[in-house]
N, C-alpha and C positions, 0 to 999 in steps of 0.2 A: 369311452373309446368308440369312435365309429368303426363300424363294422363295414367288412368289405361284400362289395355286390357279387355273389353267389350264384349260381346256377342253381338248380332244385339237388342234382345229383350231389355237386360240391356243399351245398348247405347239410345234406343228409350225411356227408361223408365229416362233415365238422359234430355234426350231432354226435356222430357213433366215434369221436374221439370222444367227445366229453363224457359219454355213458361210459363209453369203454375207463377213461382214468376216473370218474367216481367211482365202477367199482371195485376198482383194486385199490382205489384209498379207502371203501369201505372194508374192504378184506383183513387192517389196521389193527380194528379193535378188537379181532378175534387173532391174531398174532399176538398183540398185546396181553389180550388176558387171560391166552397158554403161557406169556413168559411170567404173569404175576404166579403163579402156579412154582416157582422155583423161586420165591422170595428174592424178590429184587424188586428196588426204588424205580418208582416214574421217572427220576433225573436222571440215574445209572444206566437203565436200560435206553431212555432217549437219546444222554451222552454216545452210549453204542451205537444207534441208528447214525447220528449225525457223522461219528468218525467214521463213520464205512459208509456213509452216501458221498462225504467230503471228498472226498480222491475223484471218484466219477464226474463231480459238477466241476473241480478245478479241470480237470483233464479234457471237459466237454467244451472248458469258455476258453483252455488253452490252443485247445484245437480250433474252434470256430475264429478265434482271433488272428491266426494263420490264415484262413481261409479269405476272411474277411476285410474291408479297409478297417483303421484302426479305430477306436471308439473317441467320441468326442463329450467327453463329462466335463457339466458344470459343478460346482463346489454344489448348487441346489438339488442338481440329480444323485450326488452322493448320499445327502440328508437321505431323499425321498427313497432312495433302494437301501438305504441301512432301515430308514421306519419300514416301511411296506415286508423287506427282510424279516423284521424282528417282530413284526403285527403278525403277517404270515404262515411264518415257521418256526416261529420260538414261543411267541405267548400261545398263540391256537394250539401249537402243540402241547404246550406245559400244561394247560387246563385242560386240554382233551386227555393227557397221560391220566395228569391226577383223578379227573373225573373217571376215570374206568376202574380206579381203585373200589370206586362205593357203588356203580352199577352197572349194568351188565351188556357186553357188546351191544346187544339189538336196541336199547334202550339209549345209547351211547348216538346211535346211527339217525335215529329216530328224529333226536334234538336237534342234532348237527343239521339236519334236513330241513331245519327252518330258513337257514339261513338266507336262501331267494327271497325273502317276506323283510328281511332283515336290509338287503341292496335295497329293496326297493323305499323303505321308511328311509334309511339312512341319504339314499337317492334325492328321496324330497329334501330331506335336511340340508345337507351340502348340495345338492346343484339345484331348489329350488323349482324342483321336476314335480309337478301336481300326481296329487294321487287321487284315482278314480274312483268312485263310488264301485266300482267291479273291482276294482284291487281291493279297497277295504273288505267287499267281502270275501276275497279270496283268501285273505290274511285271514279274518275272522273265522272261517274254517278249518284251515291249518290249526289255527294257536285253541283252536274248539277239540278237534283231535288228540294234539299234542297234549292236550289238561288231560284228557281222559284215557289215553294210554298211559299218561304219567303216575295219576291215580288208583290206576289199576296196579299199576306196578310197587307204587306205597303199599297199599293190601298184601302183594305174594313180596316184598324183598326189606318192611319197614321205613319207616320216616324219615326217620336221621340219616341213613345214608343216599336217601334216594332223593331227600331234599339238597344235600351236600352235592352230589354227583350230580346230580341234572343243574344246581348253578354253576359247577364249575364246567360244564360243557357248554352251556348257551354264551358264555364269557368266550368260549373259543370258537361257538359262531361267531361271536359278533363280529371277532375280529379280524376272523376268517372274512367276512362281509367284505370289513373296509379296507380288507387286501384285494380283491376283487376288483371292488373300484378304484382301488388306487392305482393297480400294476396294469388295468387298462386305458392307462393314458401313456404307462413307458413302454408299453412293450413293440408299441408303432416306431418309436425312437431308437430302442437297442435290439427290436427283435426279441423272437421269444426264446431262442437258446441264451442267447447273452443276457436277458433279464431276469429269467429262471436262475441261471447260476449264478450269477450276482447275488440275487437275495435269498439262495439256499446256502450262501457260501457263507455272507452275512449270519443268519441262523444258526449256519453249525458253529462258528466263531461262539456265538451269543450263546449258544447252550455249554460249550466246553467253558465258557467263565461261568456258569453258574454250578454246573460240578465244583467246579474246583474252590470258589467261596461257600459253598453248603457244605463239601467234604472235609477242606483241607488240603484235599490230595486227587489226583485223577486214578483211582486202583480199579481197574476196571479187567482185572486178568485173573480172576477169579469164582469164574461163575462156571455153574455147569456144561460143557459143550451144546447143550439144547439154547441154551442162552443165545451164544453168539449165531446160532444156526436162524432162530428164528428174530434176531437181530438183523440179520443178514437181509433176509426177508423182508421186515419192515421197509427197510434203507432200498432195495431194491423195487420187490413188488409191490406197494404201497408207499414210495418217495420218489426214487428218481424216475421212473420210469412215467408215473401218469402226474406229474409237477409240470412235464414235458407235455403230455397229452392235453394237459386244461389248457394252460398256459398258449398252444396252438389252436383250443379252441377258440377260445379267448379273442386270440388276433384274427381270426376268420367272422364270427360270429358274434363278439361281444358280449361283456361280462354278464350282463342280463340274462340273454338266452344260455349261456353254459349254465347258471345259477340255476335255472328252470329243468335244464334234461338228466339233473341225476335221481328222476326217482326210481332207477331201477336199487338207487344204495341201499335203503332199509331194508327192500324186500331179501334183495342177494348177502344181505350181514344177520339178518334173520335166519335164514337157510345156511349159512354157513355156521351161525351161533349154535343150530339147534344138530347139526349134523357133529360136530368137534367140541363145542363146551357144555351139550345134552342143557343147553338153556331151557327152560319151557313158557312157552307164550301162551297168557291169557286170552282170552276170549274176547275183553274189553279191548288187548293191547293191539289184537290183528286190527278191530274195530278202530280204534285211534290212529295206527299205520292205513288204516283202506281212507281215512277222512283225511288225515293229512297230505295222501297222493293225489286226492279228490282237488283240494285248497291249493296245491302247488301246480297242478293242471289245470286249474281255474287262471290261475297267473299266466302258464305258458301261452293257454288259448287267445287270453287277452293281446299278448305278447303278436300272438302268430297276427 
């Protein structure tokens, strides 16, 4: 997506969208892993998220469609917002839920923070876009970190689930990545309200067929009231509210630079971890979070 010519002010006011919706979508996995606390599935509780965001994004593109002239889809822009939809918000999600079963918010957020390192490989792959001897090393720092807060984390949390959880999180970077690149080519097409809720609409489609072939059944009316509260929660303060905030970054700024300005997420999902799930961070782990903020500001500078 090319991005639009900005003033200083307007570029700084697109930044502190993107900071501002990374960190209520980091705020996610500490929601999340108060509601594992009441036994409930990653697909259950997700199921929940999706039908209580669902009503707000049909409600947002019904409205906006009122407002607006009417939308002009090809049979290929379908394809492309049902994948980018279901890349998104359904697989990124599904691996992100599952991943937070085997480890622990701040470690969840940590992973997930690669993903700028992730545009930019996948960048060169499909578009062909050279990578510089300054990016390689800025990735190499990142993913230099990343080892070593991960292995620190094997040490205080064991192997097995911390080898388990951190691959099923970097699966929902990646795909997180190539939704990025992908929804910054439509959203100059349909705009960033009607493209957002297209492929969050998409998604929740896509998660309610997967309840319901994994269950059997959609029974979703029998959880604790802490459930649907912090349910609630997710689908709001962490989905539709900053899906909107990126998603307008996005169209101001381009996918790149949004990818680059959430490093306040680790820090702010640490501090939320350690205040509400009494998580405790290593020494190594702050260490590997200070080196991967270092690696992903190596990117931005480049950027700048």
């Amino acid at each position: 997506m090319q991005a639009i010519t900005l003033t200083g002010k307007e570029k700084w006011a697109a930044l502190g969208l993107a900071a501002l919706g990374s960190t209520m979508f980091s705020a996610k996995a500490v929601f999340i892993k108060l509601a594992y606390q009441f036994d409930i599935s990653s697909i259950d509780l997700m199921s929940l998220r999706m039908l209580m965001a669902l009503p707000f994004y049909a409600g947002i593109l019904w409205w906006t469609n009122r407002k607006k002239a009417p939308m002009v889809i090809t049979r290929k822009d379908v394809w492309r917002i049902v994948l980018y939809g279901i890349l998104g918000y359904y697989i990124a999600s599904y691996f992100d839920f599952w991943g937070l079963e085997y480890v622990s918010a701040s470690m969840e957020r940590l992973i997930l923070f690669i993903y700028p390192t992730l545009v930019v490989i996948l960048s060169a792959i499909f578009t062909k876009k050279k990578v510089t001897k300054w990016e390689v090393l800025a990735i190499g720092i990142t993913y230099s970190g990343m080892l070593l807060a991960f292995f620190d984390k094997i040490k205080i949390g064991g192997v097995h689930e911390t080898l388990i959880g951190g691959s099923l999180i970097f699966v929902s970077a990646l795909t997180y990545a190539i939704y990025l690149i992908g929804s910054g080519r439509l959203i100059p097409k349909f705009g960033t309200v009607r493209f957002t809720s297209l492929s969050m609409i998409v998604a929740c489609i896509a998660v309610i067929f997967h309840n319901l072939i994994a269950n059997g059944q959609l029974a979703l009316l029998d959880f604790p009231w802490q459930i649907y509260t912090l349910a609630l929660m997710i689908a709001l303060i962490s989905t539709v509210i900053p899906s909107f905030l990126i998603s307008e970054a996005i169209k101001r700024i381009g996918s790149s630079e949004v990818a680059i300005t959430g490093n306040i997420g680790p820090i702010s999902t640490i501090i939320l971890s350690m205040i509400f799930l009494h998580e405790v961070i290593g020494f190594w782990q702050w260490a590997g979070t200070a080196i991967v903020l270092f690696g992903v500001s190596l990117l931005s500078r480049k950027k700048g």
